[in-house]
MARBA-3410 file (N, C-alpha, C, O; in Angstrom, 1 decimal):
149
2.3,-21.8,-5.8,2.1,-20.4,-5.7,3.5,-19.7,-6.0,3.5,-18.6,-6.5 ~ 4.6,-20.5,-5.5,5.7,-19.6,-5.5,6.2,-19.8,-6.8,6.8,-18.9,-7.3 ~ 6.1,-20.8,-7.6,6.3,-21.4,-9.0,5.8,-20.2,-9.7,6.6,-19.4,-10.2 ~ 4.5,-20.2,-9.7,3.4,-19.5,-10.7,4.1,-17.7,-10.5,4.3,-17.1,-11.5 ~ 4.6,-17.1,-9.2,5.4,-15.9,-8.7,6.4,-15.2,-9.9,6.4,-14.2,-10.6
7.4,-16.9,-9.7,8.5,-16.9,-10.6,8.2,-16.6,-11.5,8.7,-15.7,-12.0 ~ 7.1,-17.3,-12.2,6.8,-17.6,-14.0,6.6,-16.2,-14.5,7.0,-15.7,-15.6 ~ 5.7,-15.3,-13.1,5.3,-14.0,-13.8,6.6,-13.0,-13.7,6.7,-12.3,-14.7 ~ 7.3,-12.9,-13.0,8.5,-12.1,-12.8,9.8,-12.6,-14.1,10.7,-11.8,-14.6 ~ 9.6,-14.0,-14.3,10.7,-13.8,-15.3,9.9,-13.7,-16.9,10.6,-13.6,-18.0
8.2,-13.6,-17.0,7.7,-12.7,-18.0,8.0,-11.3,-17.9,8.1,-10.8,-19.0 ~ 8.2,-10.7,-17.1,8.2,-9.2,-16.7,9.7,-8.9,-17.1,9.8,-8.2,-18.1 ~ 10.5,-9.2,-16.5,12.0,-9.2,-17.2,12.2,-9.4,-18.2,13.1,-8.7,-18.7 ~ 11.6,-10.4,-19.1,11.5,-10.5,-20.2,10.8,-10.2,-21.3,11.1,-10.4,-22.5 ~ 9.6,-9.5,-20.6,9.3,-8.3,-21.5,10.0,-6.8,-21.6,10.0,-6.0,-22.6
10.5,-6.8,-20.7,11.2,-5.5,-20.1,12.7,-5.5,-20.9,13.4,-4.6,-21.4 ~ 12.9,-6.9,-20.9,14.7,-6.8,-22.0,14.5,-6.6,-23.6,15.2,-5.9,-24.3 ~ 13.6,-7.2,-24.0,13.1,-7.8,-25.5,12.1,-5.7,-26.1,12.1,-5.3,-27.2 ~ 11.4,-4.9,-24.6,11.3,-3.5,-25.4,11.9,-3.4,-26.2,12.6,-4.4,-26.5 ~ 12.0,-2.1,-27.0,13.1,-1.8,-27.6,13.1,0.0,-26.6,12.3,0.8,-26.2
14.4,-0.4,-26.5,14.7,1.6,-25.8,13.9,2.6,-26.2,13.3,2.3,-27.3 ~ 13.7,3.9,-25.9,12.8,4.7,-26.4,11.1,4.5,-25.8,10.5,3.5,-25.4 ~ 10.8,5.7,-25.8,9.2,5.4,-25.6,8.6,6.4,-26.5,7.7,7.0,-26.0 ~ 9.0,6.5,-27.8,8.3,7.5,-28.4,7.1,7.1,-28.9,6.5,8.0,-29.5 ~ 6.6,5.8,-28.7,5.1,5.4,-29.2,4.4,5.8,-28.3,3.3,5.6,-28.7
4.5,6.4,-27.2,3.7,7.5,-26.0,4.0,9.0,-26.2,3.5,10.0,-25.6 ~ 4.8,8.9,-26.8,5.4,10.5,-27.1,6.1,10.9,-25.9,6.3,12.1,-25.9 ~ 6.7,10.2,-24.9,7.4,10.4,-23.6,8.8,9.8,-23.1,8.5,8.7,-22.7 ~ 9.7,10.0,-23.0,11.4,9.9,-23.1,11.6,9.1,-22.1,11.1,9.3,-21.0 ~ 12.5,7.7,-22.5,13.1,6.8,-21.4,13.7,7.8,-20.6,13.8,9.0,-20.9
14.1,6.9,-19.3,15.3,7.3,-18.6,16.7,7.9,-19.1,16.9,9.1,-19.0 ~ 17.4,7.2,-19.7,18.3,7.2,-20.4,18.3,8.8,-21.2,19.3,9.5,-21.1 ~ 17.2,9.1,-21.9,16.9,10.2,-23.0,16.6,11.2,-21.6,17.6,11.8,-21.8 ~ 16.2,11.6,-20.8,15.7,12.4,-20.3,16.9,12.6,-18.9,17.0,13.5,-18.1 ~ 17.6,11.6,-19.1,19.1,12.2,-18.2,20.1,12.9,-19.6,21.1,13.5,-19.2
19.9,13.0,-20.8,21.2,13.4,-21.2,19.9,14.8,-21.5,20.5,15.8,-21.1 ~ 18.6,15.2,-22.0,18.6,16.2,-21.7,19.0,17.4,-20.4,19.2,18.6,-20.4 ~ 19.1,16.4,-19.5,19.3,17.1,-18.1,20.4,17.7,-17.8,20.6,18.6,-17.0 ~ 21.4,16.8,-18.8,23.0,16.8,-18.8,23.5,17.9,-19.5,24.4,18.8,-19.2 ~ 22.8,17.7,-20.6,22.9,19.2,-21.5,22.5,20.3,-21.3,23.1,21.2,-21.8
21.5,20.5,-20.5,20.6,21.5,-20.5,21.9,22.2,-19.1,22.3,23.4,-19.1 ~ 22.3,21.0,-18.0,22.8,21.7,-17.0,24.2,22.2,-17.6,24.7,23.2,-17.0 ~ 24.9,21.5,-18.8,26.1,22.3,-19.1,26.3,23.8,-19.6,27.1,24.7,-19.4 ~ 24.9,23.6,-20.6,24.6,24.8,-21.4,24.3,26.2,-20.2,24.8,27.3,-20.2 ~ 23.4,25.7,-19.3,23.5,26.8,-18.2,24.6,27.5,-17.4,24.9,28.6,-16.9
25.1,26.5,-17.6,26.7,26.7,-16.6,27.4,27.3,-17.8,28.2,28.2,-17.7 ~ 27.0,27.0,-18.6,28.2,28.3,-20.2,27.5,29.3,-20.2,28.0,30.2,-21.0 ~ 26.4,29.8,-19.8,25.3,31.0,-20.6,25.0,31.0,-21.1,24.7,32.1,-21.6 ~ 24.5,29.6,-22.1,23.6,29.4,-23.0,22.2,29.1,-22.4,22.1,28.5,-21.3 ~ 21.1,29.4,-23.0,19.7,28.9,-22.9,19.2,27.4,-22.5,19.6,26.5,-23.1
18.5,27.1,-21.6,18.3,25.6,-21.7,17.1,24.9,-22.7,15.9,25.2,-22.7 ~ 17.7,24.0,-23.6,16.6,23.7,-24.4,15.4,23.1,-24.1,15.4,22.5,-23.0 ~ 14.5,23.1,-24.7,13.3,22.5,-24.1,12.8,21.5,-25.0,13.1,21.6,-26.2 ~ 12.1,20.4,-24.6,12.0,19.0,-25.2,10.8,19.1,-26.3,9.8,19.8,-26.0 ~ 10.8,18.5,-27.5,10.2,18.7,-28.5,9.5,17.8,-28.8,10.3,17.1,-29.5
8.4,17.2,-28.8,7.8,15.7,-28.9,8.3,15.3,-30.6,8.7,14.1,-31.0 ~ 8.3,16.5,-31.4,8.8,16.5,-33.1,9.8,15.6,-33.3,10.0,14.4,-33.5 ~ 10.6,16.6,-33.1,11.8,15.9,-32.5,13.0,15.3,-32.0,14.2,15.4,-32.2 ~ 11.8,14.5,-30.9,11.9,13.3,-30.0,11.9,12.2,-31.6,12.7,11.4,-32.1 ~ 10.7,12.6,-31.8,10.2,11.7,-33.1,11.1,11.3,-34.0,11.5,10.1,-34.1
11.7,12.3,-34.6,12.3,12.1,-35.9,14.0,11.4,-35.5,14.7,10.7,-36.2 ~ 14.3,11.9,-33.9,15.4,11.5,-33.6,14.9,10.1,-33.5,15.4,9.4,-34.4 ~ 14.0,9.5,-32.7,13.9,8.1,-32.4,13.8,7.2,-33.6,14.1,6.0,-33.5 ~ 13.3,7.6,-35.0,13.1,7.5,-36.1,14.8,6.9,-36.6,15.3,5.9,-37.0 ~ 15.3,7.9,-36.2,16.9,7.9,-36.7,17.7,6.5,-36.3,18.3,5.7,-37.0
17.4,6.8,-34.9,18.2,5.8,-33.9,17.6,4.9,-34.1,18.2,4.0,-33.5 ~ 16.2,4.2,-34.7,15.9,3.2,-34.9,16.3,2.3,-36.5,16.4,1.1,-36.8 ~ 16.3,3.2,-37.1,17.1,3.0,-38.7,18.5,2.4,-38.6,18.9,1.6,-39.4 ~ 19.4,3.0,-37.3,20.7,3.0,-36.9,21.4,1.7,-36.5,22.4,1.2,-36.9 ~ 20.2,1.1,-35.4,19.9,0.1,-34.9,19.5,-1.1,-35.7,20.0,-2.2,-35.4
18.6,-1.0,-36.7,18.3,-2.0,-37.7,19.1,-2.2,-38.5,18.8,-3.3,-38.9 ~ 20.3,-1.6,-39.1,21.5,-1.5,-40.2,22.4,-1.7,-39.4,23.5,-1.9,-39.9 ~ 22.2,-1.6,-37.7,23.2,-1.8,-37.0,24.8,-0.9,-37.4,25.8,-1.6,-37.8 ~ 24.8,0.0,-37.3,25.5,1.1,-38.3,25.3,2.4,-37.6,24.2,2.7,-37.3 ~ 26.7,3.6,-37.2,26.5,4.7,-36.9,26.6,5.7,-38.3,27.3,5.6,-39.2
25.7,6.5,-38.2,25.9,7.5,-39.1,24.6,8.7,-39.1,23.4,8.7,-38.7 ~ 25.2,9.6,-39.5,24.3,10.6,-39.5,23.1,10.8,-40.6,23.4,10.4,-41.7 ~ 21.9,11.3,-40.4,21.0,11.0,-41.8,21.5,12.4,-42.2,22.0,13.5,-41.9 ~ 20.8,11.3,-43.5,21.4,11.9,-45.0,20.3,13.8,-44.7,19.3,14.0,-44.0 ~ 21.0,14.5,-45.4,20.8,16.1,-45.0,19.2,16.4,-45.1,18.6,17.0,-44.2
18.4,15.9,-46.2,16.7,15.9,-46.7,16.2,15.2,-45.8,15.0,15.6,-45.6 ~ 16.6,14.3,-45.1,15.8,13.3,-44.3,14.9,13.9,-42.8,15.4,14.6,-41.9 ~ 13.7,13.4,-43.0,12.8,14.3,-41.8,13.1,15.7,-41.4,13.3,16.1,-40.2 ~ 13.2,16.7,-42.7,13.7,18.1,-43.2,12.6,18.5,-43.5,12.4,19.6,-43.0 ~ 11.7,18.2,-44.1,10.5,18.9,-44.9,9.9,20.3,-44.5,9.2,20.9,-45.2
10.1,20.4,-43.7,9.2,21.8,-42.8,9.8,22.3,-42.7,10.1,23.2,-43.4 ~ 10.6,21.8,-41.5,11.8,23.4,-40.8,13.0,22.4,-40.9,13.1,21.2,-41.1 ~ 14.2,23.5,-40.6,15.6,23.4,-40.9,15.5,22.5,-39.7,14.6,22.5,-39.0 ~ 17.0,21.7,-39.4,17.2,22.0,-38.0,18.2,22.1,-38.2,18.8,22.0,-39.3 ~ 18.9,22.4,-36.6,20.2,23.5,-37.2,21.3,22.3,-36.5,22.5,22.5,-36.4
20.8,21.1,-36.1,22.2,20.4,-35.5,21.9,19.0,-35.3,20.7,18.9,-34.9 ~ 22.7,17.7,-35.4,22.5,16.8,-35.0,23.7,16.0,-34.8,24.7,16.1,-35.5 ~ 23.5,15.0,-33.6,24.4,14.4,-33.1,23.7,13.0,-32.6,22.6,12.7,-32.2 ~ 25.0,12.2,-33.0,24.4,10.8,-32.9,25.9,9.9,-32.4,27.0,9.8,-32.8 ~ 25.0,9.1,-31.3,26.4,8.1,-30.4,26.1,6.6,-30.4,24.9,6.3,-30.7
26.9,5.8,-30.2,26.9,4.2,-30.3,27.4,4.4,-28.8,28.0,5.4,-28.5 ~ 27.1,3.4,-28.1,27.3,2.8,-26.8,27.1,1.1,-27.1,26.1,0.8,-27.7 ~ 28.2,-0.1,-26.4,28.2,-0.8,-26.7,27.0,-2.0,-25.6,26.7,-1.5,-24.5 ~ 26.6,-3.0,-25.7,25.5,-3.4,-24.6,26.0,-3.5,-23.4,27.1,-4.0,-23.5 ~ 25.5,-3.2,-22.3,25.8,-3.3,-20.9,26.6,-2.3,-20.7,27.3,-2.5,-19.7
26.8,-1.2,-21.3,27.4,0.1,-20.8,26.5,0.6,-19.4,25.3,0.6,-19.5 ~ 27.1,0.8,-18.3,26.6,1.7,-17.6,26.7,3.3,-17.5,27.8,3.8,-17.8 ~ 26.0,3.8,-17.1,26.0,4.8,-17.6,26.2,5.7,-19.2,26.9,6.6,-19.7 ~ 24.9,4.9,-19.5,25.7,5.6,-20.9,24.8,7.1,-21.1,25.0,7.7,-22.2 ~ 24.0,7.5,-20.4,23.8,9.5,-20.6,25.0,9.9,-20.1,25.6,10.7,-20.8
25.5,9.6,-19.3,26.7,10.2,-19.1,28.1,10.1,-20.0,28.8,11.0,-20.3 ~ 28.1,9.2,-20.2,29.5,8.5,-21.7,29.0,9.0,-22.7,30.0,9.4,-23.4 ~ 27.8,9.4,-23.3,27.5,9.9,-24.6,27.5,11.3,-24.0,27.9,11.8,-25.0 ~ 27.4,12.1,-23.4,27.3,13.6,-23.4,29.0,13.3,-22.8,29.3,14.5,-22.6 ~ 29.7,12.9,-22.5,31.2,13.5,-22.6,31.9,13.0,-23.7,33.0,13.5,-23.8
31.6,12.3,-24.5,31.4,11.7,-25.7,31.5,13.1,-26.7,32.5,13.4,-27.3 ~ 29.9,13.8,-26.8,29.8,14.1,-27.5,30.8,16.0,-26.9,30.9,16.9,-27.8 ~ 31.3,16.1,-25.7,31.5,17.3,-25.3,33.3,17.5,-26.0,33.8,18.6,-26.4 ~ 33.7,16.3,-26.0,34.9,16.2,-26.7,35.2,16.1,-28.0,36.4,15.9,-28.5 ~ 34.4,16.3,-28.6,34.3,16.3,-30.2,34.2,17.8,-30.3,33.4,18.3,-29.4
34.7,18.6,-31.2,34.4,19.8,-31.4,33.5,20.5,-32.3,33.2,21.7,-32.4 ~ 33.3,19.3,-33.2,32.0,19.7,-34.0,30.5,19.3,-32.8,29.4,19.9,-32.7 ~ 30.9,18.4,-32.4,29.6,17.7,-31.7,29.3,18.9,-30.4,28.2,19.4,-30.1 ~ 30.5,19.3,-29.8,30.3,19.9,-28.8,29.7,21.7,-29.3,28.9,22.3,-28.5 ~ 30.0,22.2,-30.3,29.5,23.2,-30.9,28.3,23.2,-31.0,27.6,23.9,-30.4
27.7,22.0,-32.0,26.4,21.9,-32.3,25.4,21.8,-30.8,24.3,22.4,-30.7 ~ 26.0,21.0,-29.9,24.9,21.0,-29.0,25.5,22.8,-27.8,25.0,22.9,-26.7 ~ 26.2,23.5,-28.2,26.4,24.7,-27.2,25.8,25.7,-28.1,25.8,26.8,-27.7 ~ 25.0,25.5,-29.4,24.9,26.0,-30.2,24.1,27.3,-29.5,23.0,26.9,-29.1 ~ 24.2,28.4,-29.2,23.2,29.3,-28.4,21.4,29.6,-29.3,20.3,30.0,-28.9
22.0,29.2,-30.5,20.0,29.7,-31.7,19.1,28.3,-30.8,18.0,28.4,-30.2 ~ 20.1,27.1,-30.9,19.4,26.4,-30.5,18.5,26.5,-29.1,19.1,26.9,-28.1 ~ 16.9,26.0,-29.0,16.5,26.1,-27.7,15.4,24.9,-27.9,14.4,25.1,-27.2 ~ 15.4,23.5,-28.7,14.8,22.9,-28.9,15.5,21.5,-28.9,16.5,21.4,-29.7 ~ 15.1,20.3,-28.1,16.0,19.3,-28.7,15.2,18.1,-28.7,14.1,18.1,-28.0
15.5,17.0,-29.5,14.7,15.7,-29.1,15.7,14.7,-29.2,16.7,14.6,-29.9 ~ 15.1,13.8,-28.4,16.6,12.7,-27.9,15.7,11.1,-28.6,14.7,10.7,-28.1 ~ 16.3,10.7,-29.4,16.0,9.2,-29.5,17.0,7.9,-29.2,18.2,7.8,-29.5 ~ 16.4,7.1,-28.7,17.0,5.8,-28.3,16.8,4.8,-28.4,15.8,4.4,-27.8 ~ 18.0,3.6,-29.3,17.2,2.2,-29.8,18.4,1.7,-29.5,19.5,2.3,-29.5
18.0,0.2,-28.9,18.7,-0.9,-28.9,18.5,-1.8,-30.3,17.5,-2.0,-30.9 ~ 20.4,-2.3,-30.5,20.9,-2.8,-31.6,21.5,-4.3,-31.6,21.3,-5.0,-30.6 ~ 21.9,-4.6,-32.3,22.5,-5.9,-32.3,23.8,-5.8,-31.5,24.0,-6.8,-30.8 ~ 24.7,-4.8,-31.4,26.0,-4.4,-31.2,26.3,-3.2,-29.6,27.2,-3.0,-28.8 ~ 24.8,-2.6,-29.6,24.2,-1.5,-28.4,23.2,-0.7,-28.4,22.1,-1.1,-28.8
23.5,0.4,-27.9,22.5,1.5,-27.8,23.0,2.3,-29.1,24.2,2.6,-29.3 ~ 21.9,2.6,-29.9,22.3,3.9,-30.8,21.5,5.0,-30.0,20.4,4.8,-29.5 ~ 22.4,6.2,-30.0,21.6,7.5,-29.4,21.8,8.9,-30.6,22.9,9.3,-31.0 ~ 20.3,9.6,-31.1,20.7,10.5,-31.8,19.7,11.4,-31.1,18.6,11.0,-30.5 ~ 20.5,13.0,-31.3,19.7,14.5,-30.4,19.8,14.8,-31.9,20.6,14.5,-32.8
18.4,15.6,-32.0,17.7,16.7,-33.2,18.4,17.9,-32.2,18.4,17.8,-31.0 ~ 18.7,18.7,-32.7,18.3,20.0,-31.8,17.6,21.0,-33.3,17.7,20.7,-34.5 ~ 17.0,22.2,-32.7,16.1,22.8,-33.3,16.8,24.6,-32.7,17.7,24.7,-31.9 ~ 16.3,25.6,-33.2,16.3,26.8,-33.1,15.3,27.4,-32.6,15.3,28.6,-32.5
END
């Protein structure tokens, strides 16, 4: 009995490591994604900016991103046409974290607060829309925010 315990608990861990980050095939934000909106949202308040609100779109297109990121294992921003078709969006920002980072909502939003382009784009005041994607890589976490207007 206690054998058979084990077997199931190190299936469970083991499905649980082998996920990939992200939950956007539910349309609903890891942990991880839903602390750095929180992070953002509370900085933006504290400046007088608007707090954004979560966008399942994109959540989408970001997780899209950070999953491309992750597969080429490679930081970079998408190319400007890419998941554009409809509407503009007015900003994007994208972080690497290396594996076993703790805390990494917190290292990627001070991350991104010290960059001056990065920190613009996400204080952006038009903006009031964001979507957070998250994929594990060969090398870490890739993290990219859509924001929207």
């Amino acid at each position: 009995m206690k054998r058979a315990s084990l077997q199931v608990a190190a299936l469970v861990c083991a499905a649980a490591l082998l996920a990939p980050a992200g939950a956007h095939a539910s349309g609903r934000q890891d942990r991880v994604e839903r602390s750095i909106t929180k992070m953002l949202n509370y900085i933006r308040v504290a400046s007088g900016r608007p707090a954004m609100h979560t966008s399942g779109r994109l959540a989408r297109i970001a997780d899209r991103h950070s999953r491309s990121m992750a597969r080429r294992n490679t930081l970079t921003h998408a190319p400007p046409l890419q998941a554009r078709v409809s509407r503009r969006l007015d900003g994007e920002t994208v972080a690497w974290m290396p594996r076993g980072t703790h805390g990494v909502a917190r290292k990627v939003v001070e991350a991104w607060l010290v960059s001056p382009a990065h920190r613009a784009a996400l204080m952006d005041g038009r903006c009031h829309r964001v979507g957070i994607g998250r994929r594990m890589g060969q090398s870490g976490t890739f993290i990219t925010a859509e924001l929207m207007g």
